[in-house]
C-alpha positions as CSV (number, residue, x, y, z in Angstrom):
1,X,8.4,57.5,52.1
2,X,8.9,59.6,55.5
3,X,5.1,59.8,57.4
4,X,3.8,63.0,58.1
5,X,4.3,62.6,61.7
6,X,8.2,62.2,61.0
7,X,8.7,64.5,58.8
8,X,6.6,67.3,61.8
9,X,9.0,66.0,64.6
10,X,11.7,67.1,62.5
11,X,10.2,70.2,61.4
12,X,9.7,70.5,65.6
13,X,13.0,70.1,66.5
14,X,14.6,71.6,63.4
15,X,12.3,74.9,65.2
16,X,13.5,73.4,68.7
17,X,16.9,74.1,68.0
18,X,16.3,77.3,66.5
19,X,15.0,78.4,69.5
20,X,17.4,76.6,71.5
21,X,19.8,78.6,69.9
22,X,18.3,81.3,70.7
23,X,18.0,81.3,74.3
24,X,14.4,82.3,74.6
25,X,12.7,79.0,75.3
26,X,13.8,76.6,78.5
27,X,14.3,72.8,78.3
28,X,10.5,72.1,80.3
29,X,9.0,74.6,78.4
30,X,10.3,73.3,74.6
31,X,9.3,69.5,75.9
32,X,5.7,70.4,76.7
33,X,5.4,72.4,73.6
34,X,7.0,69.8,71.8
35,X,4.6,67.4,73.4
36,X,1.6,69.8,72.7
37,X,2.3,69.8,68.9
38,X,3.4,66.4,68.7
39,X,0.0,65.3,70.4
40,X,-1.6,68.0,67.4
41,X,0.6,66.5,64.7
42,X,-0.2,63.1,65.4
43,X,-3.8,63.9,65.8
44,X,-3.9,65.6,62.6
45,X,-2.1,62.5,61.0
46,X,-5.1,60.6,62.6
47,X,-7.6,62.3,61.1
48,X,-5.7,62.8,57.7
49,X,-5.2,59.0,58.0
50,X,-8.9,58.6,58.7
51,X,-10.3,61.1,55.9
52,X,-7.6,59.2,53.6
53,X,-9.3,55.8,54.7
54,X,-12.5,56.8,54.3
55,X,-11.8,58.4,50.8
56,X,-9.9,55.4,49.6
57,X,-13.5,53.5,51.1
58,X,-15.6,55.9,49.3
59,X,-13.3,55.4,46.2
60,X,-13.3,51.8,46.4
61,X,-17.2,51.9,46.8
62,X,-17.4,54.6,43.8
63,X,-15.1,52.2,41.8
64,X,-17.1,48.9,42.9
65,X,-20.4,50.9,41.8
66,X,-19.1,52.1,38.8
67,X,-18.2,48.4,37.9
68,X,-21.6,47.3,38.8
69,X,-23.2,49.8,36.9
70,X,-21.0,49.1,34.0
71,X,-21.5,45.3,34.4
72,X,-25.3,46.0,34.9
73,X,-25.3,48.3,32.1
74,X,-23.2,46.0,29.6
75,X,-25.5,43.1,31.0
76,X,-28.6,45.4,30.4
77,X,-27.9,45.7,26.8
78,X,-27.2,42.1,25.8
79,X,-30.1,41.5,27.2
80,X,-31.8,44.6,25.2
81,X,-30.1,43.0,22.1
82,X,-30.7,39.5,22.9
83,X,-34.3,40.5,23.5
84,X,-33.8,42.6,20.0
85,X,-32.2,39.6,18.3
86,X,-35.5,37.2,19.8
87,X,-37.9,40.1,18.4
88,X,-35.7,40.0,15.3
89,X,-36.0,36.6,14.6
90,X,-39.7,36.0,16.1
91,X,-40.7,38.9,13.4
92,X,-39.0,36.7,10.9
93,X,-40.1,33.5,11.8
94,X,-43.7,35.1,12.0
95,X,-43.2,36.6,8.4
96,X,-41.2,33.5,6.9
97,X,-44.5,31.7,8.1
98,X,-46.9,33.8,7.1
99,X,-45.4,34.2,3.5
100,X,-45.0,30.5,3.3
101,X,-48.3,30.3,4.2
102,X,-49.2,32.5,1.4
103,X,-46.9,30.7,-1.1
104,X,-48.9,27.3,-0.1
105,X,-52.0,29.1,-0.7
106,X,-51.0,30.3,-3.8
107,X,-49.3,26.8,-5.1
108,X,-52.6,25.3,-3.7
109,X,-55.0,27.7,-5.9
110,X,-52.3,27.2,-8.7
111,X,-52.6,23.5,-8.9
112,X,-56.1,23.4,-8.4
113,X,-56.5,25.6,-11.1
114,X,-54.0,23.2,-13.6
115,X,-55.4,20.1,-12.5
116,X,-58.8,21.6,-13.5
117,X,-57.3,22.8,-16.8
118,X,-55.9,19.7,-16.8
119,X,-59.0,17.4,-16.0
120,X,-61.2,19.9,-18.8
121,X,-58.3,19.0,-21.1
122,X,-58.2,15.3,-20.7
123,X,-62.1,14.9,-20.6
124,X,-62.1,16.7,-24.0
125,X,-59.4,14.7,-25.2
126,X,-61.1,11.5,-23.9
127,X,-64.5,12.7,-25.3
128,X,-62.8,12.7,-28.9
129,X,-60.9,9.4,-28.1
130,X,-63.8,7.9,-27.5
131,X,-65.5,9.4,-30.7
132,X,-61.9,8.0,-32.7
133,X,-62.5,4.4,-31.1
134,X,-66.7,4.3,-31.7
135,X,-65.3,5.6,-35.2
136,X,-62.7,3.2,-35.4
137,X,-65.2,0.3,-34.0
138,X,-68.0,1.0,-36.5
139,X,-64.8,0.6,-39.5
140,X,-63.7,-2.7,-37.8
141,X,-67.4,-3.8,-38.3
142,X,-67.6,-2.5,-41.4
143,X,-64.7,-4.5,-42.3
144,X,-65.5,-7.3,-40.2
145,X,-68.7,-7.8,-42.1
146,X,-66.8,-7.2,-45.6
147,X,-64.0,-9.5,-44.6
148,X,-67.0,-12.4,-43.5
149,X,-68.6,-11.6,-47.0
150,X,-65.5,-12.0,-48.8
151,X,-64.6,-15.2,-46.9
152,X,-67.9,-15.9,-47.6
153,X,-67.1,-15.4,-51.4
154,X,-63.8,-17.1,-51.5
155,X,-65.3,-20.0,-49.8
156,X,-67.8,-19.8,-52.5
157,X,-64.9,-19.7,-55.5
158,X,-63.7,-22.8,-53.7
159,X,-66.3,-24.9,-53.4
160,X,-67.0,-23.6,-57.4
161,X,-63.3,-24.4,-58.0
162,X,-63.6,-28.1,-56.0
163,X,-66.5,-29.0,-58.2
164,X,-64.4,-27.7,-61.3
165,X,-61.4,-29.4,-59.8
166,X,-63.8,-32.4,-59.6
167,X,-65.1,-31.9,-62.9
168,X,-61.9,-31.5,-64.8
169,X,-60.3,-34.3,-63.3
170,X,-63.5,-36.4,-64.4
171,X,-62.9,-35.1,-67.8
172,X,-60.5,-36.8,-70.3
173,X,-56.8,-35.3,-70.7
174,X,-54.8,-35.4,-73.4
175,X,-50.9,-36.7,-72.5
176,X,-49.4,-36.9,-75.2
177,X,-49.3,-36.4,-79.3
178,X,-46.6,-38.6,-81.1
179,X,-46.0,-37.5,-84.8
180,X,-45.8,-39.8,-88.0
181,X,-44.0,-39.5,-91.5
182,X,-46.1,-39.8,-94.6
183,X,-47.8,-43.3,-94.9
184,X,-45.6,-44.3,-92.0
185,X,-46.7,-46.7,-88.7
186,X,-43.9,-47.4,-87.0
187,X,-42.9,-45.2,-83.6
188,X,-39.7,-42.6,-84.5
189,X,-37.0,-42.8,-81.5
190,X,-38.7,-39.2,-80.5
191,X,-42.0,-40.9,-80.4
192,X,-40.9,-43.6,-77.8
193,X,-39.2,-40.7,-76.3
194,X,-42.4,-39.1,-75.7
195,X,-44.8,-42.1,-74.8
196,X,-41.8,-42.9,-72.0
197,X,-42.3,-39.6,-70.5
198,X,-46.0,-40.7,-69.6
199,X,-45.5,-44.1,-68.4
200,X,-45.7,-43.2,-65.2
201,X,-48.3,-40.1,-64.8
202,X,-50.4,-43.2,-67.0
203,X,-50.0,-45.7,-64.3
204,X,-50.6,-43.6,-61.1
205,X,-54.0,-43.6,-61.9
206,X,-54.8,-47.3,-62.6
207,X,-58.9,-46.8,-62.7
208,X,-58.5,-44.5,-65.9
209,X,-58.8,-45.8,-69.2
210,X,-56.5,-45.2,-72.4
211,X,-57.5,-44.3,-75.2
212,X,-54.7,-44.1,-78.5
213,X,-55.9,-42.5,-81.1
214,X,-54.3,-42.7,-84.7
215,X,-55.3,-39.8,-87.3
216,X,-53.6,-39.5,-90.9
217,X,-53.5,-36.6,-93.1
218,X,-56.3,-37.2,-95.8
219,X,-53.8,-38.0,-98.5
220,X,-55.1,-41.3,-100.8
221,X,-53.4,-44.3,-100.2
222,X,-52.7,-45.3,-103.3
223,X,-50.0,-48.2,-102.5
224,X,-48.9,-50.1,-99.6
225,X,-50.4,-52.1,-96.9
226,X,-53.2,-50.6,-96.1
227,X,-56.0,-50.0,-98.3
228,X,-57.4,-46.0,-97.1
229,X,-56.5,-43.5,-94.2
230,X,-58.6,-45.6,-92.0
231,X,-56.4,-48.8,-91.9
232,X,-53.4,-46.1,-92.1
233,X,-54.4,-44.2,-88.7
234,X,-55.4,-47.9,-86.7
235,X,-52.3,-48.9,-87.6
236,X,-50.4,-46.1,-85.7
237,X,-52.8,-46.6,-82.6
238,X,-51.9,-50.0,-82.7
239,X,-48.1,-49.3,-82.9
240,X,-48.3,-46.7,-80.1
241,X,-50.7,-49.2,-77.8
242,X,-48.3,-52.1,-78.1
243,X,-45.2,-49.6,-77.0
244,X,-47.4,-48.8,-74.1
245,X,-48.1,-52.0,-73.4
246,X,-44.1,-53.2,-73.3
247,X,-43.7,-50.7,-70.6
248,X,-45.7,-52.6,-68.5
249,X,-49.7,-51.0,-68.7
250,X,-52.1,-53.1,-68.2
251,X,-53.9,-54.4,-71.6
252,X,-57.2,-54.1,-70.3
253,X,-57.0,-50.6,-69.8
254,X,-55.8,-49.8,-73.7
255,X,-58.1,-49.0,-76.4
256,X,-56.4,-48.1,-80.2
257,X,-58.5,-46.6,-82.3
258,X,-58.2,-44.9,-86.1
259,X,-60.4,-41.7,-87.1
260,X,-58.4,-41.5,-90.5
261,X,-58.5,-37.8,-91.7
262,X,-61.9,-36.9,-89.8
263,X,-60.7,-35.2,-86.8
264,X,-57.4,-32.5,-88.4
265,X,-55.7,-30.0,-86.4
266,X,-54.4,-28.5,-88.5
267,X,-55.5,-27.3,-93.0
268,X,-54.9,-30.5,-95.2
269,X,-54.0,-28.2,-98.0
270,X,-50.4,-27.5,-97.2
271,X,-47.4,-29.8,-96.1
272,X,-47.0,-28.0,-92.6
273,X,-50.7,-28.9,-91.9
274,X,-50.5,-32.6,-93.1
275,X,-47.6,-33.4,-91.0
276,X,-49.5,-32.0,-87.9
277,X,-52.3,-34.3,-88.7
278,X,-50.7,-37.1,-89.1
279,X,-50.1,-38.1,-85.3
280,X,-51.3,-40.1,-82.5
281,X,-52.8,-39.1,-79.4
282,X,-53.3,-40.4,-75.8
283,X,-55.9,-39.7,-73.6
284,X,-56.4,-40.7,-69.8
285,X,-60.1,-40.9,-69.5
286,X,-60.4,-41.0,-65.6
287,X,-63.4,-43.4,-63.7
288,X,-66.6,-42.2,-64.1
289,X,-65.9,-39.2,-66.3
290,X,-69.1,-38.2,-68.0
291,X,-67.7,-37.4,-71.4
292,X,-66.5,-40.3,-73.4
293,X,-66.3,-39.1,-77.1
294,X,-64.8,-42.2,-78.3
């Protein structure tokens, strides 16, 4: 770009020769005029130069200020809002505790309030355990007390049933009954059947006695070997004492003996009765027993 002093020199002589041409002005006279405005011109470029300096300063200072300000002003307000985001957040932090603090209080009261509720509860419910269990301890003495009683009775029964235990094992048993045909004395292969089934239960017990007894039926004995029911029912003891003795029973513990027709089991007046009569019986008689009706 052409400076303002250039671009005046021209305009000068663009006037200079203008003037030149016509003739009014001399060579001297043009060159201190020319002088004279060029010493103007170039002031006046000074001072524009100067005023343009200074405004570009003043500019550069309004610019620089209006970029502080700005910065000061942007700076300002994140420091209002960081200060309003701290208030913000203090105001919360103040309510959060202050609410919490009211939320303990009220969980606190709460749960003092159920664990009293709680403890009423439980002492009522212990207070009527407690009547359940004295209840349930007076029925366990209750029972106690009847079970001791009826231990007290059953020891009772057995000492009763020991003594008739005792008493019945004193007492003579019958073991067996052997049946006889009419007038007969001899042992039927049932009979020995019947005495071998006691051999045994007869010689576990070597201090009893034996007794075989022969009955008969009450008929007369009007022929034969022996002369009435009497002879008749000794001589079936005799028959089923010397079996006995074969099996290997000691003599000495064998007694026969014949009661005839005096001791029926069954009516003498019919056949079925008669044939029940007319048997033999053996009866263990233990030591010591008290009843001996033979």
């Amino acid at each position: 770009m052409i400076s303002r002093t250039a671009f005046t020199i021209i305009a000068l002589l663009g006037v200079a020769l203008v003037v030149s041409s016509c003739g009014k002005l001399d060579q001297e006279e043009f060159d201190m005029w020319k002088n004279e405005h060029v010493s103007q011109m170039e002031q006046a470029d000074a001072d524009i130069t100067n005023k343009v300096t200074m405004l570009e300063t003043k500019v550069d200072q309004h610019a620089k200020d209006a970029e502080d300000a700005i910065s000061a002003a942007k700076n300002e307000a994140i420091a209002a809002s960081q200060q309003g985001d701290a208030d913000t957040i203090a105001a919360a932090n103040q309510s959060a505790m202050e609410q919490d603090a009211q939320l303990r209080a009220d969980l606190t009261k709460a749960i003092d309030m159920q664990g009293q509720k709680a403890m009423e509860f439980a002492q009522g419910e212990d207070a009527k355990l407690q009547e359940r269990i004295d209840a349930h301890d007076k029925a366990d003495a209750a029972q106690d007390d009847a079970i001791k009683k009826l231990e007290s009775e059953v020891m009772s029964l057995k000492e009763g049933l020991a003594v008739v235990e005792a008493e019945v094992a004193a007492k003579p048993t019958l073991v067996a009954t052997v049946r006889f045909g009419s007038g007969q004395t001899r042992l039927s292969t049932g009979g020995q059947g019947i005495l071998d089934g006691v051999v045994e239960q007869l010689k576990a017990d070597s201090d009893a006695k034996i007794i075989v007894v022969g009955h008969a039926d009450g008929t007369p004995v009007l022929r034969g070997s022996y002369r009435s029911n009497w002879d008749l029912s000794q001589a079936r003891a005799n028959s089923a004492a010397k079996y006995l003795e074969s099996k290997g029973i000691d003599t000495s513990r064998i007694e026969a003996i014949g009661k005839a027709h005096t001791d029926p089991i069954a009516p003498q007046n019919t056949s079925a009765g008669r044939a029940m009569n007319r048997r033999v019986e053996v009866i263990l008689i233990p030591a010591g027993a008290l009843d001996q009706p033979f």
